[in-house]
C-alpha positions in Angstrom: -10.3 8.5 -11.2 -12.4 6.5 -12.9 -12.9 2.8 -11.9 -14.2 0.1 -14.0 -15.9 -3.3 -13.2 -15.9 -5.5 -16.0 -18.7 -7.6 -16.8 -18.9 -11.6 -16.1 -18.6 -12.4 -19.7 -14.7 -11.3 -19.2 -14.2 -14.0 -16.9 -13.2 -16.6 -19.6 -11.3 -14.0 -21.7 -9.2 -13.9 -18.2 -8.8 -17.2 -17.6 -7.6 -17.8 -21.3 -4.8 -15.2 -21.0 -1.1 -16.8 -21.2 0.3 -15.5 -18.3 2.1 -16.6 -15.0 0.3 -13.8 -12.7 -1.3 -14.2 -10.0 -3.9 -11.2 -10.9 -4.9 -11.1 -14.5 -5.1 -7.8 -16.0 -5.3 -5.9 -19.4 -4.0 -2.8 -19.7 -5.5 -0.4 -22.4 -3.5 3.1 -23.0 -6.2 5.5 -24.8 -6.4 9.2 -25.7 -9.2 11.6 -25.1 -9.3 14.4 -27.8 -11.6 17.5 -26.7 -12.1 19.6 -29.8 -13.8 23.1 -28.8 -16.8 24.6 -31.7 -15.7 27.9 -30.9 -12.7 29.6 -29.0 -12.4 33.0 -30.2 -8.3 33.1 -28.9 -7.3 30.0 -31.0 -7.8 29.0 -34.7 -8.2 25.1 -33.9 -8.5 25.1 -30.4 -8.3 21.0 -29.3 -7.0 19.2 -26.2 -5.9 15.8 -25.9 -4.2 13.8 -23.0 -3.7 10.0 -21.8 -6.3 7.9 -20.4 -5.0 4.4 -19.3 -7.6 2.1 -18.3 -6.4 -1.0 -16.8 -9.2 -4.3 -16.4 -8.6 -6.8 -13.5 -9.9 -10.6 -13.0 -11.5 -10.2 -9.7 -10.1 -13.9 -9.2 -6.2 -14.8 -8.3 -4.6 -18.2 -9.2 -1.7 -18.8 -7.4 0.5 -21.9 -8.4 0.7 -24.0 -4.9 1.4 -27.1 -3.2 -0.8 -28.2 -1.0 -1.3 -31.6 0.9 -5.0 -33.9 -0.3 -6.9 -37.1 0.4 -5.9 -39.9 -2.2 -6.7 -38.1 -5.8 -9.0 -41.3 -6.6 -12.3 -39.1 -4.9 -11.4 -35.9 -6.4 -13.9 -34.3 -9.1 -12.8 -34.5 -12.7 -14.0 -32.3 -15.3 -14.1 -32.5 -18.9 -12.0 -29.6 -20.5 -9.0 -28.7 -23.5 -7.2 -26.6 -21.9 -5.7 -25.2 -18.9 -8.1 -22.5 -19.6 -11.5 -24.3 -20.2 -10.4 -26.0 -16.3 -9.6 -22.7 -15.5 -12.9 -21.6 -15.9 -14.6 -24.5 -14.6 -13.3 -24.1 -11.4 -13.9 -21.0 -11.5 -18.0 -21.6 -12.1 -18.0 -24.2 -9.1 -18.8 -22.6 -5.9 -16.9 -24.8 -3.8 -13.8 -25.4 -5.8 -10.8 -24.4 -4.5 -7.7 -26.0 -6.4 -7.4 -27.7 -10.2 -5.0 -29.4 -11.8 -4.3 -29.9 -15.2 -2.4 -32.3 -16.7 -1.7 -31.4 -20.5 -0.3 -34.4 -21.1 -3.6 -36.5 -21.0 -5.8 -33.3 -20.9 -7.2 -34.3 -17.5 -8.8 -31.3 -15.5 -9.2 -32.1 -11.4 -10.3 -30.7 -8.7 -9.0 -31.7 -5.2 -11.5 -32.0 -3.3 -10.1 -32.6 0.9 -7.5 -31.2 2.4 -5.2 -32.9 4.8 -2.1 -32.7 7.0 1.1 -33.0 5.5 2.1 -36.6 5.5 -1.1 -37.6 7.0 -1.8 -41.5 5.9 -4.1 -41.6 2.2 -3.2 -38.1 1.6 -0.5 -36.8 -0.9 1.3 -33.9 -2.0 -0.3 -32.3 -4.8 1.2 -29.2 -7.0 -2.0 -27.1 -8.1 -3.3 -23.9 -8.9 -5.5 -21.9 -6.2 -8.4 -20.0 -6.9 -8.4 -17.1 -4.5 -12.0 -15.1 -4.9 -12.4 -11.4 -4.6 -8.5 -10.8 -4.5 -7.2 -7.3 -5.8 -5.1 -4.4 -4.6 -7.8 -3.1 -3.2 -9.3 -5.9 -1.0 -6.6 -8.0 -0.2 -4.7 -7.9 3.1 -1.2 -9.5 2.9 1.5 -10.1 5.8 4.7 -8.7 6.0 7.1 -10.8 7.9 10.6 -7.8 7.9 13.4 -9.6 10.4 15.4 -6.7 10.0 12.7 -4.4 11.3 10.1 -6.4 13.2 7.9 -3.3 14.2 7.2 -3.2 10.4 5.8 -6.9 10.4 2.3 -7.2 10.7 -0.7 -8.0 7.9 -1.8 -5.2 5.6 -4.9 -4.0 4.6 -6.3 -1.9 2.0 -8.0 1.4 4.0 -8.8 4.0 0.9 -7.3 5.0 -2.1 -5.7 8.3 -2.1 -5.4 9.3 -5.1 -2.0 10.2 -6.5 -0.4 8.2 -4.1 -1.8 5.2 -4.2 -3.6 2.6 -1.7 -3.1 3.5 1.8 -2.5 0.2 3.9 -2.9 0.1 7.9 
């Protein structure tokens, strides 16, 4: 297998990608064409086969709603698009939701998080940035009420091969 790690300047050819996925990816299907000088059993002795290379954001963005202190303190950033906040957030350390309006093409950043229905806070629908996500770092929980002994979180142990990831 061959693995690939795309460099940072990808990063805002992710982020402006129309897509509702939480992982960004781009998929590219190749072909690899061996062509032998000299094979004294074949008149044009060549080989080909598939090669599908597939590029992931190492960031997820996962549309949520989550409860914030009055919007009023929150960081606002100059931006276009959904992608240009996209990015932004993305480049501040500490930023861990935006919100874009594309109505007035306002890009924020919630800044404190609060319990729900907590006095000065409100309900706000954003997007969350999740850093070094992918199939092969992220844990996830499975909550199975038919089967309860298969409940229990998930995480990535090594890759094997054929198969796939092998969770524990």
């Amino acid at each position: 297998a061959i693995r690939i790690e795309p460099s940072v300047d990808m990063t805002s050819f992710f982020d402006k990608l129309t897509t509702t996925e939480t992982l960004r990816q781009v998929t590219l299907d190749c072909a690899v064409i061996g062509h032998y000088v000299f094979n004294p059993r074949e008149a044009n002795p060549w080989v080909a086969t598939a090669l599908k290379i597939v590029l992931r954001d190492d960031s997820c963005w996962v549309n949520t709603t989550a409860w914030f202190r009055d919007i009023a303190g929150d960081i606002q950033i100059e931006a276009t698009s959904e992608a240009d906040c996209r990015s932004a957030c993305r480049n501040v350390s500490n930023c861990t939701h935006f919100k874009w309006n594309s109505t007035v093409g306002e890009c924020v950043f919630p800044r404190v998080r609060c319990d729900a229905g907590a006095s000065s806070c409100e309900e706000v629908a954003a997007i969350e940035k999740v850093t070094d996500c992918g199939d092969r770092k992220t844990c996830f929980y499975l909550n199975y009420t038919d089967n309860w002994d298969y409940s229990g979180e998930y995480c990535p142990q090594v890759d094997s091969g054929f198969n796939g990831i092998a969770y524990r």
